[in-house]
PyMOL commands that place a pseudoatom at each C-alpha (Angstrom):
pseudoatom trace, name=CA, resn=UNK, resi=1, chain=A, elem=C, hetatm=0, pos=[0.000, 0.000, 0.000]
pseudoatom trace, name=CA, resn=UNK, resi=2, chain=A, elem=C, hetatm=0, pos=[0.975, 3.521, -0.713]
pseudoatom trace, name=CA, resn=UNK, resi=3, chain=A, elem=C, hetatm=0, pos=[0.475, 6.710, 1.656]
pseudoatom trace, name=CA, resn=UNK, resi=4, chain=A, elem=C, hetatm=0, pos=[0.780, 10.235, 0.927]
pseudoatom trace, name=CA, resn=UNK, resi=5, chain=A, elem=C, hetatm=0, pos=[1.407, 13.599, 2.904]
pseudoatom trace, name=CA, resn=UNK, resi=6, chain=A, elem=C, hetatm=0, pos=[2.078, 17.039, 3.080]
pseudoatom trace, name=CA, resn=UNK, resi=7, chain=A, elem=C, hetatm=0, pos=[1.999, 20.022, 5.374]
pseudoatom trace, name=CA, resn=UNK, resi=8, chain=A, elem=C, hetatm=0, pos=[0.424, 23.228, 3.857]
pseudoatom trace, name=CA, resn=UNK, resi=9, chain=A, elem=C, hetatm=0, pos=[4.091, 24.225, 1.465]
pseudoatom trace, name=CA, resn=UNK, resi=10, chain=A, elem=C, hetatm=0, pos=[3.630, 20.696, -0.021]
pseudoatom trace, name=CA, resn=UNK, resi=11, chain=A, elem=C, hetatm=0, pos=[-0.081, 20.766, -0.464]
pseudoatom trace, name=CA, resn=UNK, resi=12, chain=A, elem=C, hetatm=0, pos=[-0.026, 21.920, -4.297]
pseudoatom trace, name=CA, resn=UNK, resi=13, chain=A, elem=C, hetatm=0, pos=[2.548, 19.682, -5.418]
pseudoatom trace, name=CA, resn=UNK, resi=14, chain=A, elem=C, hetatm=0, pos=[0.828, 16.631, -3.406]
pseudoatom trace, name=CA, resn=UNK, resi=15, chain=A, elem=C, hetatm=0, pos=[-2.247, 17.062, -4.669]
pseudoatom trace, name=CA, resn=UNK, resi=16, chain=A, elem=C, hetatm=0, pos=[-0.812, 17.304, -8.198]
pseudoatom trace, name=CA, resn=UNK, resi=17, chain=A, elem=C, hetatm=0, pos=[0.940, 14.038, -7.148]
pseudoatom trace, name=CA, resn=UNK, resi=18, chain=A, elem=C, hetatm=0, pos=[-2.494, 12.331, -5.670]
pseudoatom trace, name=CA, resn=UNK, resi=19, chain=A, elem=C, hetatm=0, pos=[-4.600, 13.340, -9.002]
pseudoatom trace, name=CA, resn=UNK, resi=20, chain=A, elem=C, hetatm=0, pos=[-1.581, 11.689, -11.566]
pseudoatom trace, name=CA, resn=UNK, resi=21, chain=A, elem=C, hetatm=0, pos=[-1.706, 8.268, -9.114]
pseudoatom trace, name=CA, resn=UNK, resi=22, chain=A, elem=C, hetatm=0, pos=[-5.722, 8.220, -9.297]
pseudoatom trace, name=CA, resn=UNK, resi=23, chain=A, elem=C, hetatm=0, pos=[-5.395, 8.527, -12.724]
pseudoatom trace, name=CA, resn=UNK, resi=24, chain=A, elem=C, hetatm=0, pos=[-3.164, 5.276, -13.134]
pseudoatom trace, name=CA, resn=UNK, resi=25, chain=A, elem=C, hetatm=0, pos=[-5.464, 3.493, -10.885]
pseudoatom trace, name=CA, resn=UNK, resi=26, chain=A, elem=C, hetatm=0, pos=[-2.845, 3.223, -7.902]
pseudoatom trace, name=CA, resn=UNK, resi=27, chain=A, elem=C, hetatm=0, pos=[-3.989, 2.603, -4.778]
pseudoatom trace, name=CA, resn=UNK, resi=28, chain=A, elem=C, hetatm=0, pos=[-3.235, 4.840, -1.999]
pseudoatom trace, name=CA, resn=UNK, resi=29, chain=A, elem=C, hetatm=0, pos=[-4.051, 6.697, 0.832]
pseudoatom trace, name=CA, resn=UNK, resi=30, chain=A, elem=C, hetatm=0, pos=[-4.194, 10.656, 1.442]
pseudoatom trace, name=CA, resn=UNK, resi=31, chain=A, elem=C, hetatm=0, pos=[-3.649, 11.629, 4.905]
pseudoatom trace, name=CA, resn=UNK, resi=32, chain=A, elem=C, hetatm=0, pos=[-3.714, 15.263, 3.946]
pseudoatom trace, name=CA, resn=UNK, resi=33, chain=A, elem=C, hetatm=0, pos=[-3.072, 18.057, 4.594]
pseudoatom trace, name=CA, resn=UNK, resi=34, chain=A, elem=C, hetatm=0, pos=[-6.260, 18.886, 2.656]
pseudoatom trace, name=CA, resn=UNK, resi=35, chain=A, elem=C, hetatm=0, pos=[-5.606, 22.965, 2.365]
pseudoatom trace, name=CA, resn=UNK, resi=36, chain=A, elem=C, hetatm=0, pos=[-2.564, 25.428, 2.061]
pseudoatom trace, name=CA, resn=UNK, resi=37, chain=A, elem=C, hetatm=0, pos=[-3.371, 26.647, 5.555]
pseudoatom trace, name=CA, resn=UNK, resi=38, chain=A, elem=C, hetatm=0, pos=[-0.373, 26.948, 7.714]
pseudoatom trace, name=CA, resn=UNK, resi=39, chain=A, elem=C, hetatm=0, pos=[0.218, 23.859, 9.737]
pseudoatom trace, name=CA, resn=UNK, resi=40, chain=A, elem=C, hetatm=0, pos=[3.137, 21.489, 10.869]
pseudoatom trace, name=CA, resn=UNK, resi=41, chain=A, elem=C, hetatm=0, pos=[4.675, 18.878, 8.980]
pseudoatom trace, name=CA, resn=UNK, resi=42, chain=A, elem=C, hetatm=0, pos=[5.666, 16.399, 12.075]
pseudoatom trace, name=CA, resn=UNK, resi=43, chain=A, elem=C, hetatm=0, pos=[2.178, 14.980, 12.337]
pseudoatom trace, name=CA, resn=UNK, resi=44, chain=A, elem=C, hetatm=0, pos=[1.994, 14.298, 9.036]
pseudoatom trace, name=CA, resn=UNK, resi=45, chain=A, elem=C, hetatm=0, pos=[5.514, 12.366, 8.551]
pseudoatom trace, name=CA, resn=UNK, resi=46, chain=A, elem=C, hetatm=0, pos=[4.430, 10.608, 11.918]
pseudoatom trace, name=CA, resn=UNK, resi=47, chain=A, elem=C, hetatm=0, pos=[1.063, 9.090, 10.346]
pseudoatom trace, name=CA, resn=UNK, resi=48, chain=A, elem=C, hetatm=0, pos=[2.812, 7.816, 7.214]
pseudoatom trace, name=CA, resn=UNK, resi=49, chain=A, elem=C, hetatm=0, pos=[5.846, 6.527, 8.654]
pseudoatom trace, name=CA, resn=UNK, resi=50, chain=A, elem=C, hetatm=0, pos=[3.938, 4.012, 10.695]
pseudoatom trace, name=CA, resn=UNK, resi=51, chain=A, elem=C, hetatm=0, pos=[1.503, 2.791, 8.395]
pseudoatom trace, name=CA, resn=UNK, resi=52, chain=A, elem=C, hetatm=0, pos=[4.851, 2.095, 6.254]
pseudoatom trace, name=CA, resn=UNK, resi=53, chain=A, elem=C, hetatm=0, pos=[5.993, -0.209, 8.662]
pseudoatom trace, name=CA, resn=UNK, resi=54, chain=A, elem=C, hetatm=0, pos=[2.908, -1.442, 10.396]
pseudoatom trace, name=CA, resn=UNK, resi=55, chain=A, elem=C, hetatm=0, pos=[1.345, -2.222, 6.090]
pseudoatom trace, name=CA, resn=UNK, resi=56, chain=A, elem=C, hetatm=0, pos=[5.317, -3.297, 4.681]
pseudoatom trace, name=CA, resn=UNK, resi=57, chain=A, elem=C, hetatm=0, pos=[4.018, -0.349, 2.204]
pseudoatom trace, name=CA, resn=UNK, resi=58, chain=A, elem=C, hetatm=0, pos=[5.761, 2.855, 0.916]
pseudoatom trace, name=CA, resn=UNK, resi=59, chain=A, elem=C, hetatm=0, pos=[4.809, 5.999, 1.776]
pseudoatom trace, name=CA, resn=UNK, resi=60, chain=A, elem=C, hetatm=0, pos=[5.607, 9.880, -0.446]
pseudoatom trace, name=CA, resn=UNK, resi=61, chain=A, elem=C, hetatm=0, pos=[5.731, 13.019, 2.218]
pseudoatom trace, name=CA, resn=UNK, resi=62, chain=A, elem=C, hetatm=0, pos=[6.390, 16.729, 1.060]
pseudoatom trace, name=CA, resn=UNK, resi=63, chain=A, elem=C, hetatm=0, pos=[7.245, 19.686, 2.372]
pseudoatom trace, name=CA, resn=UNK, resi=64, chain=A, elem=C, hetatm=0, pos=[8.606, 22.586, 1.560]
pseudoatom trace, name=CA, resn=UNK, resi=65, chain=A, elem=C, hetatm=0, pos=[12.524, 21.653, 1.691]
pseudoatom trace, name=CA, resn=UNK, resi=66, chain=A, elem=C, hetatm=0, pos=[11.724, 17.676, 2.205]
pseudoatom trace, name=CA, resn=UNK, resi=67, chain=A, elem=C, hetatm=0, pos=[14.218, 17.417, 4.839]
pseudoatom trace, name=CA, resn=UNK, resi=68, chain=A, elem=C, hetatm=0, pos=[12.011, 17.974, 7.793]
pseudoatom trace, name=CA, resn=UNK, resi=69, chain=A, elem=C, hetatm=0, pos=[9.333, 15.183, 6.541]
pseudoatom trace, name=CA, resn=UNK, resi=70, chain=A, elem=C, hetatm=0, pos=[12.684, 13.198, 6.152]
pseudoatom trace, name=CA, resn=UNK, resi=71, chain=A, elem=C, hetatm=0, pos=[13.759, 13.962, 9.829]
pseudoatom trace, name=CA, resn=UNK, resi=72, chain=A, elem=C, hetatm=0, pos=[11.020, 12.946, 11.331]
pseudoatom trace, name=CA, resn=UNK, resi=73, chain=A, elem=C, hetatm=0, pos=[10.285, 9.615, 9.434]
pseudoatom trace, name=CA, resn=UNK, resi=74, chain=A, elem=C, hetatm=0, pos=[13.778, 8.268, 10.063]
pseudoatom trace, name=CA, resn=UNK, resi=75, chain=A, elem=C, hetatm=0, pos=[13.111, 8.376, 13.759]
pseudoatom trace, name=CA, resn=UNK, resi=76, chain=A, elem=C, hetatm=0, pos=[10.723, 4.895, 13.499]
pseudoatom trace, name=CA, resn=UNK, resi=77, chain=A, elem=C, hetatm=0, pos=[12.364, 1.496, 13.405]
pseudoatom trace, name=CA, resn=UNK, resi=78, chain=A, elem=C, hetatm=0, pos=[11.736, 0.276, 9.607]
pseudoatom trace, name=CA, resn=UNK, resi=79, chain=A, elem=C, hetatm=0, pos=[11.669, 3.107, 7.848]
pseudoatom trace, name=CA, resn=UNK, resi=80, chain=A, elem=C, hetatm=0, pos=[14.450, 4.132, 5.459]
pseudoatom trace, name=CA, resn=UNK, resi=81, chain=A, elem=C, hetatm=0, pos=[13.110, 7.528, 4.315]
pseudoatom trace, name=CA, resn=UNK, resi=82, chain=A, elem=C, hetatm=0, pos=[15.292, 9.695, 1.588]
pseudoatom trace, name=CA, resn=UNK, resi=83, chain=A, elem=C, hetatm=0, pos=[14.939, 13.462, 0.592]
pseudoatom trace, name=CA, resn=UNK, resi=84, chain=A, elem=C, hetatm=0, pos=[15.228, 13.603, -3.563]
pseudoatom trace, name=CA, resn=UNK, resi=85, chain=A, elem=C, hetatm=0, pos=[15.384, 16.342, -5.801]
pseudoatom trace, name=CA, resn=UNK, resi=86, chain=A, elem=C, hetatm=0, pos=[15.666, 14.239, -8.766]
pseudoatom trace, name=CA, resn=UNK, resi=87, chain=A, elem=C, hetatm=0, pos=[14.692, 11.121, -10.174]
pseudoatom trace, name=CA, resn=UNK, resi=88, chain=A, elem=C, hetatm=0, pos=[18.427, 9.900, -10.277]
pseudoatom trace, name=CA, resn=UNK, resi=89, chain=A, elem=C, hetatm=0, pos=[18.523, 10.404, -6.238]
pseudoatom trace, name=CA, resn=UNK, resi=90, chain=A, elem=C, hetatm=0, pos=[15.035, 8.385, -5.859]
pseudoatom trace, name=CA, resn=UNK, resi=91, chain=A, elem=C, hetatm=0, pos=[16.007, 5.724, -8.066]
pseudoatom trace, name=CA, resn=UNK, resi=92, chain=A, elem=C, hetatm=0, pos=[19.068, 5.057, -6.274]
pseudoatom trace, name=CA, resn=UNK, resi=93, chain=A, elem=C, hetatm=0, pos=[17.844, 5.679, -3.108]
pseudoatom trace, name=CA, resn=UNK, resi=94, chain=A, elem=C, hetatm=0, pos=[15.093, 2.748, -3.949]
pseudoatom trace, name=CA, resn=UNK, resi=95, chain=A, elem=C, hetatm=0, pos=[18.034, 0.540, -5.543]
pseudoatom trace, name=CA, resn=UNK, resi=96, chain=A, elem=C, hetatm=0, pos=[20.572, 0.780, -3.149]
pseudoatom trace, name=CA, resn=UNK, resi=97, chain=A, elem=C, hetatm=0, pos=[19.227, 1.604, 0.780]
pseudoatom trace, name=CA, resn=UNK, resi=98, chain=A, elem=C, hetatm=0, pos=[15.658, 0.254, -0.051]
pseudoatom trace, name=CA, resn=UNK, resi=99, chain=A, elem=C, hetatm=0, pos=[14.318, 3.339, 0.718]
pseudoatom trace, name=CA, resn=UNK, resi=100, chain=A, elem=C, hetatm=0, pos=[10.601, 2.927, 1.539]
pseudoatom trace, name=CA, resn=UNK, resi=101, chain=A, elem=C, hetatm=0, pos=[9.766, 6.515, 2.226]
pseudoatom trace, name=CA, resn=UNK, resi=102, chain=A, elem=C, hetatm=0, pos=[9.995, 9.269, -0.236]
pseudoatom trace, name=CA, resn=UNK, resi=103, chain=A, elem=C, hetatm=0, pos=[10.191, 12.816, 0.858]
pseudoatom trace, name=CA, resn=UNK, resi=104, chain=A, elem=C, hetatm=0, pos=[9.856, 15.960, -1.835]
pseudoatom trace, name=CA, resn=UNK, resi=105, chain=A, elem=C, hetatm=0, pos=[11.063, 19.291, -1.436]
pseudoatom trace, name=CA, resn=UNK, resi=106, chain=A, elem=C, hetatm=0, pos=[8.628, 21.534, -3.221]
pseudoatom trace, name=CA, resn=UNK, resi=107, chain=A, elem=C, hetatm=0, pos=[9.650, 24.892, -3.390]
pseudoatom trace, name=CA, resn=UNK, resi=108, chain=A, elem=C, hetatm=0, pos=[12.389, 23.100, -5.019]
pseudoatom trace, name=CA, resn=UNK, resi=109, chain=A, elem=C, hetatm=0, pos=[10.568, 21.352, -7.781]
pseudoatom trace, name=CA, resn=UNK, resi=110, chain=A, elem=C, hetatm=0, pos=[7.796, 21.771, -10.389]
pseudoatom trace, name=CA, resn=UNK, resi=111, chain=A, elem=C, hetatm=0, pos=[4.872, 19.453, -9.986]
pseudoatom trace, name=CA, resn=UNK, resi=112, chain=A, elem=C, hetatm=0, pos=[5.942, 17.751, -13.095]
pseudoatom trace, name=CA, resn=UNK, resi=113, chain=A, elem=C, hetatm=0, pos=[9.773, 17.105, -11.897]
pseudoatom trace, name=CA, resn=UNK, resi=114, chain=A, elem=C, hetatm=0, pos=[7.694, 16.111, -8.640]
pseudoatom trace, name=CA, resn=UNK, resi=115, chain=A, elem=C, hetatm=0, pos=[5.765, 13.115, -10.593]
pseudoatom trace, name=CA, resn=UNK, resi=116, chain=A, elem=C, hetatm=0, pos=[9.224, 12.161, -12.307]
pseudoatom trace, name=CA, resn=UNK, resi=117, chain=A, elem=C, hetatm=0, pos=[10.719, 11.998, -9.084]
pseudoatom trace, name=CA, resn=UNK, resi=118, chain=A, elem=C, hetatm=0, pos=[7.801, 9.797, -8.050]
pseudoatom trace, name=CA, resn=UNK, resi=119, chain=A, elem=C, hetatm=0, pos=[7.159, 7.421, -10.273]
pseudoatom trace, name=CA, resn=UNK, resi=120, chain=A, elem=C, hetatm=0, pos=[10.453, 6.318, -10.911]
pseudoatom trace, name=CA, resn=UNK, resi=121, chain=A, elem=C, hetatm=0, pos=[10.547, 5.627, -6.851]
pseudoatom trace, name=CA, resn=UNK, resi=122, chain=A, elem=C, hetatm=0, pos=[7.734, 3.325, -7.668]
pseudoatom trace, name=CA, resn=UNK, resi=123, chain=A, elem=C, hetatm=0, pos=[9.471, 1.723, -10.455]
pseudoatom trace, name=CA, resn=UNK, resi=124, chain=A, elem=C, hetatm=0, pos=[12.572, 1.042, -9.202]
pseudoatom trace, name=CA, resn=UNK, resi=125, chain=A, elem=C, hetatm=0, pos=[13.397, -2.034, -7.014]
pseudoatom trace, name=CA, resn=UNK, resi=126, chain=A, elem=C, hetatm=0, pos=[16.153, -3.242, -4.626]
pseudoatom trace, name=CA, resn=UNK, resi=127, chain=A, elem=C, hetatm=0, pos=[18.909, -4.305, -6.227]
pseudoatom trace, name=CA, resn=UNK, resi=128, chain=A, elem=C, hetatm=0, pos=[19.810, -6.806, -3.659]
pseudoatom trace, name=CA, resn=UNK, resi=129, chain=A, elem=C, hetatm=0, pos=[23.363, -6.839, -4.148]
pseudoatom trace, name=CA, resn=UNK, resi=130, chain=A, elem=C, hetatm=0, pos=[25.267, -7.846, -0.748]
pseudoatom trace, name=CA, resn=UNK, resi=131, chain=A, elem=C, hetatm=0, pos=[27.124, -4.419, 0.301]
pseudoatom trace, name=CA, resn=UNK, resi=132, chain=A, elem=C, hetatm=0, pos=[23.404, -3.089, 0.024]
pseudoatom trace, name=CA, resn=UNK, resi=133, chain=A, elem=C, hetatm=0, pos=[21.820, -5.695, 2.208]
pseudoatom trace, name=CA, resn=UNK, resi=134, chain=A, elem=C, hetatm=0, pos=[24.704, -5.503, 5.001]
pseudoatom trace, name=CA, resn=UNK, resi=135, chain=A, elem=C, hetatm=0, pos=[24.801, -1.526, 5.029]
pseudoatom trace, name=CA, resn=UNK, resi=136, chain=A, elem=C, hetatm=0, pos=[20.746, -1.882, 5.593]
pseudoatom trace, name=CA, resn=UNK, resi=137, chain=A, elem=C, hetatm=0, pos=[21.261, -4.553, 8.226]
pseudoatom trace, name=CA, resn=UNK, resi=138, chain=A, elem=C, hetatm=0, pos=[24.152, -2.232, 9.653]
pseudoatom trace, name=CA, resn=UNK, resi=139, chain=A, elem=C, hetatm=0, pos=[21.809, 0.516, 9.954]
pseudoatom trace, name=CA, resn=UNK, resi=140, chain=A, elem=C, hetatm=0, pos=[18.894, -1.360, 11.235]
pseudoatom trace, name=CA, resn=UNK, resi=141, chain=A, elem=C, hetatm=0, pos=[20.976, -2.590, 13.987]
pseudoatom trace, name=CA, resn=UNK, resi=142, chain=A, elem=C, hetatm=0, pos=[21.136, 0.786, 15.672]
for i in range(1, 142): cmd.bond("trace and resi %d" % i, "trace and resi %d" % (i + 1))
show_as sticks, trace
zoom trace
């Protein structure tokens, strides 16, 4: 399962993102924020980042730089959340740490480089190679 966030400064560029998924017929889940009215983002990253690890699912967050969505997601056990700018930094982010949580910056991106940066997170699988697997056990240890 998918699930999708944003605090008010991701709100255009999520619902940009939540309209292209619809119309592909993914299944998801919007936890909002469903307005550009000023709130905060930790709720948000909170809500996703444990139905990612309670569902084994993947979750997209955005904010405005993407790092503080990031922040707070990395704080649960099982979740591996990157910040990308680009769909080079999702797909290796996917490929090599098995990231399961993407985070968008969007004052930094369009809505368009947004859905790049998105679907090629969905595409892209684990590569499974071993120095992947042992750096993700590594960090999972802590």
């Amino acid at each position: 399962m998918l699930f999708l966030a944003s605090d008010h400064a991701g709100y255009e560029l999520k619902e940009h993102i939540h309209l292209r998924l619809h119309e592909r017929g993914v299944a998801f889940e919007d936890f909002g924020t469903f307005s550009e009215k000023m709130d905060d983002f930790p709720g948000y990253a909170l809500r996703v980042a444990k139905e990612v690890v309670k569902h084994h699912g993947r979750g997209i967050l955005v904010c405005g730089s993407g790092h503080g969505m990031t922040i707070v997601a990395n704080r649960f056990k099982g979740v591996r959340a990157i910040t990308a700018w680009n769909a080079e930094a999702a797909k290796r982010g996917r490929e090599e740490e098995d990231a399961n949580i993407l985070s968008l910056p969007a004052r930094l991106v369009t809505n368009e480089e947004g859905w790049e940066i998105v679907s090629t997170f969905l595409a892209t699988s684990f590569a499974h190679l071993d120095r992947y697997k042992r750096r993700i056990e590594q960090t999972d240890a802590f």
